[in-house]
C-alpha positions in Angstrom: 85.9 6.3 -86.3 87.1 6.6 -89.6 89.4 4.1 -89.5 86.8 1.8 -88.0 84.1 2.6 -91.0 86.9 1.9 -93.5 88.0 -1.5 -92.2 84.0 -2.3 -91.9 83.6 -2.1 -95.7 82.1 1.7 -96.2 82.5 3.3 -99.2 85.0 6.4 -99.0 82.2 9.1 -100.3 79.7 8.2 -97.7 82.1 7.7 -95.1 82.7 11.2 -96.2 79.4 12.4 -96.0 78.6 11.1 -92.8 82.0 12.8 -91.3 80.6 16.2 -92.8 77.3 15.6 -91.2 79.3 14.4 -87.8 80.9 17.6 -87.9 77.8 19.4 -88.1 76.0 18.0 -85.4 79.3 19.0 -83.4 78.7 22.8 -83.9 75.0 22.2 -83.5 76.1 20.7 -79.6 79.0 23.7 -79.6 76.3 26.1 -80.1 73.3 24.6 -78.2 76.1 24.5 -75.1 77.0 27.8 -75.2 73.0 29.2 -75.4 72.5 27.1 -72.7 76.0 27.5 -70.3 75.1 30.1 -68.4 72.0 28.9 -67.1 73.4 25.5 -66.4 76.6 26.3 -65.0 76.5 25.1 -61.6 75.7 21.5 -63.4 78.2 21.7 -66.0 80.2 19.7 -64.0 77.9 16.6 -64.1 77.1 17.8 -68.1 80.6 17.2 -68.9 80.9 13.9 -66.6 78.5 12.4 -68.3 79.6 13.5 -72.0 82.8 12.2 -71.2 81.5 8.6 -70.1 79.7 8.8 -73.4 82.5 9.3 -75.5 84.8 6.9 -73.7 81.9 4.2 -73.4 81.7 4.5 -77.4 85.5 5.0 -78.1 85.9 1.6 -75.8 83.1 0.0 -77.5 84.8 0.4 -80.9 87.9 -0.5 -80.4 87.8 -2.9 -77.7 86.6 -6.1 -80.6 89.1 -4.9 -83.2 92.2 -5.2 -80.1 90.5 -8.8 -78.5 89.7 -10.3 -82.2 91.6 -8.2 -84.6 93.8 -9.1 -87.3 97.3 -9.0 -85.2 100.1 -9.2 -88.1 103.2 -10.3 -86.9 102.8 -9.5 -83.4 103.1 -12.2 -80.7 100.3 -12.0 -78.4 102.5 -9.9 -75.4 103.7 -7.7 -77.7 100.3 -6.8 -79.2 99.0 -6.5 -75.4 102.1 -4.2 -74.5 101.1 -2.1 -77.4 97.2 -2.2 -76.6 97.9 -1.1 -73.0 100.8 0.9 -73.7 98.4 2.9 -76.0 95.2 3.2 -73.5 97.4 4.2 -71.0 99.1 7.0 -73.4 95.8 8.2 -73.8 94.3 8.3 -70.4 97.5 9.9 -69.5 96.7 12.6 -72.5 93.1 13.0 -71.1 94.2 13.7 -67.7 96.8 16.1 -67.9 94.7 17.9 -70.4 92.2 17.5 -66.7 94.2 19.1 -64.6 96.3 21.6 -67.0 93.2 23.4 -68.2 93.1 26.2 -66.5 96.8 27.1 -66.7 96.6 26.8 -70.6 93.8 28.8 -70.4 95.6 31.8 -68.7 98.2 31.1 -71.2 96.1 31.3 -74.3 94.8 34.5 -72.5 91.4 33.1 -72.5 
C-alpha cells in the first residue's frame, strides 16, 4: 500500500500518518477479535474466509491497474507477464502453505 500511495503522488508525512493510523485500527480489530473469539468460535471459520476475500479483493484491486497499464521499463511484454504471474503465484503459494502448516508451526512455537 505504500508503494501504491507513493507512486499516486502522496506526500511522505501523511502517507506516514495514515500507516500509523492503519496500524492502529489493526490492534483495535486484534483486540475486538480476541474479546469476541470465544463466543464466536464455531464461525471463525467463515470470519476468517471472509476477511481473507477482503484482503485479497483489495490487494488485487490495487495492483491489478498498475500490472495491466503500468509503466513496464525495459521489459518485453512476456517477460513482464512471467514476472506478474510468477509473482501471484509465489504468493498464493506463500498463503497456502502458511494454510496448511499452521498448526505444526504452532506446536513448534509452543503455542
Amino acid at each position: 500500500d505504500l508503494a501504491v500511495l507513493l507512486a499516486a503522488g502522496w506526500p511522505v508525512r501523511r502517507l506516514a500518518v495514515f500507516s500509523i493510523i492503519s496500524a492502529l485500527l489493526g490492534f483495535v480489530g486484534v483486540l475486538t477479535g480476541t474479546a469476541l473469539g470465544n463466543q464466536w468460535a464455531t464461525h471463525s471459520p467463515w470470519i476468517l474466509t471472509i476477511t481473507a476475500g477482503v484482503f485479497l479483493y483489495v490487494a488485487l484491486a490495487d495492483m491489478m491497474p498498475e500490472m495491466l497499464h503500468g509503466d513496464a521499463g525495459s521489459l518485453s511484454p512476456p517477460k513482464r507477464f512471467l514476472l506478474q504471474s510468477l509473482g501471484l503465484l509465489i504468493g498464493g503459494a506463500i498463503m497456502l502453505c502458511i494454510a496448511l502448516f499452521e498448526d505444526h508451526i504452532a506446536v513448534s512455537l509452543g503455542e
